[in-house]
N, C-alpha and C positions, 0 to 999 in steps of 0.2 A: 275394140270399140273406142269411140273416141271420148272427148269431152264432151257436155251439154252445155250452153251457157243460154239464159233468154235473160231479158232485160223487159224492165215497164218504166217509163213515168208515173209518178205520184205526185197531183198539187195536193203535198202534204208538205208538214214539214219532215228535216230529217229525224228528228227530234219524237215524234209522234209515229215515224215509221219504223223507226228503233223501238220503240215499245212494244210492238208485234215482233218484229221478225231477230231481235237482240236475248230472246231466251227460249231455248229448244221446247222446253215443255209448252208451248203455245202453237207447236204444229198440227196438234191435232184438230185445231183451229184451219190449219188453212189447206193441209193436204190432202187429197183424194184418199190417198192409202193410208196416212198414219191417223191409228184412230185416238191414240195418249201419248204419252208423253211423264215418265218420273224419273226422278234422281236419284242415283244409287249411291253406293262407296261412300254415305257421307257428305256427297254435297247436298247444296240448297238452293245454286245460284249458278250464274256462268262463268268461269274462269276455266282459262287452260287448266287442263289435265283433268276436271270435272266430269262425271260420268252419267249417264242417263242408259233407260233402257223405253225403247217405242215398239209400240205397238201398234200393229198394222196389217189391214186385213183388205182384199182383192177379191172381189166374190167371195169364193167359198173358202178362199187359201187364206190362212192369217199366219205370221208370222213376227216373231221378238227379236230386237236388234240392242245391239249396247254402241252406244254413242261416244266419243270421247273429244270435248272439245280441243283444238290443235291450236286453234288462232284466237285469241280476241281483244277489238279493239273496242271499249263502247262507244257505239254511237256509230262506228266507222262498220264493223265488219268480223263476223262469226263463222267458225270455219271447225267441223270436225269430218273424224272421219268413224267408219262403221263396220260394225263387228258382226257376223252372223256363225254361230256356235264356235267362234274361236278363229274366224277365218276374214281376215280384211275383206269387203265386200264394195267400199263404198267411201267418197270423201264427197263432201256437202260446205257448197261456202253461199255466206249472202255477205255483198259489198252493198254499203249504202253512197253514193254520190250525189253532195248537196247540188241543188242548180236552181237560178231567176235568186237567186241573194238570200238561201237558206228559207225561200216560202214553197221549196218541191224538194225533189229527190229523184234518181235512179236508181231502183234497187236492181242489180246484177244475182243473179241463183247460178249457180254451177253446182254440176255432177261432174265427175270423174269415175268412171269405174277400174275399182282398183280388185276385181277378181280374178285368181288365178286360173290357169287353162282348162280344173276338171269343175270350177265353179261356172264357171263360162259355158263348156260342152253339157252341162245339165240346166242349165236357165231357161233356154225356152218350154223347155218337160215343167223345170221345178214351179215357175214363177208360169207360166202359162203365157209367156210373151216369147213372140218371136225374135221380135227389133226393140230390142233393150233402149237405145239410144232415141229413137221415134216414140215408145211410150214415156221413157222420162220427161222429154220435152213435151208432149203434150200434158202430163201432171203436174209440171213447171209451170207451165203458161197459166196453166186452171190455179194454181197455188200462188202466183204473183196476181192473178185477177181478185181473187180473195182479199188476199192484204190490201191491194189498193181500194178497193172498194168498203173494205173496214178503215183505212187510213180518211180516204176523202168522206167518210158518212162524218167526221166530225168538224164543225166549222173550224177555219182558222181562225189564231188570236189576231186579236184587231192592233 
């Protein structure tokens, strides 16, 4: 399976698009499946090596992930990857790209699936998806339509 990548415009700033999509515990805000979002190990905030655990449920299936952020730059660009009972599953990045002189943005979402071969031969059984790569992008799209539409409901500053 490949990478996922989708992209939106936002006439936001980037500054106000960071605020949604700049700390994991606010996905449960914007994604189909994750329904929270907390902080484990001790953290409180986002910084590499920070830990979360999400919760997320599919129909009837729900399931717990641990999170661990890999990348971050504020403002610029958040990037972990994911755990499911002890087995990489998953890396997650959002790039923000200022554009029109910092009054918009492009925010960039990327999957990578990072499962191994008996995680892969039980996915479509376990997760109830066939085409792993075709439903993440479609939960993408619906998950950057979210954020932009919470990003542009606020005016911009004058």
């Amino acid at each position: 399976m490949s990478d996922v990548e989708v992209s939106t415009r936002i006439e936001a700033s980037p500054d106000r698009v960071w605020e949604l999509v700049g700390d994991p515990t606010r996905m449960g805000e914007w994604s189909p499946e994750c329904r929270r979002v907390e902080w484990v190990g001790g953290a409180t905030a986002p910084a590499v090596r920070a830990r979360f655990r999400g919760h997320n449920r599919r129909g009837w299936r729900s399931w717990t992930t641990t999170g661990t952020i890999v990348g971050y730059e504020p403002g610029r660009e958040i990037a972990w990857d994911v755990g499911l009972v002890g087995f990489a599953v998953a890396h997650w990045c959002y790039r923000i790209e200022p554009q029109s002189g910092g009054r918009a943005c492009t925010v960039v979402e990327t999957f990578r699936d990072r499962r191994g071969p008996v995680f892969k031969a039980m996915g479509p059984m376990a997760r109830g998806v066939k085409d792993v790569d075709e439903h993440n992008r479609a939960g993408m799209e619906q998950t950057l339509a979210r954020i932009k539409a919470a990003a542009e409901s606020v005016p911009a500053d004058s």
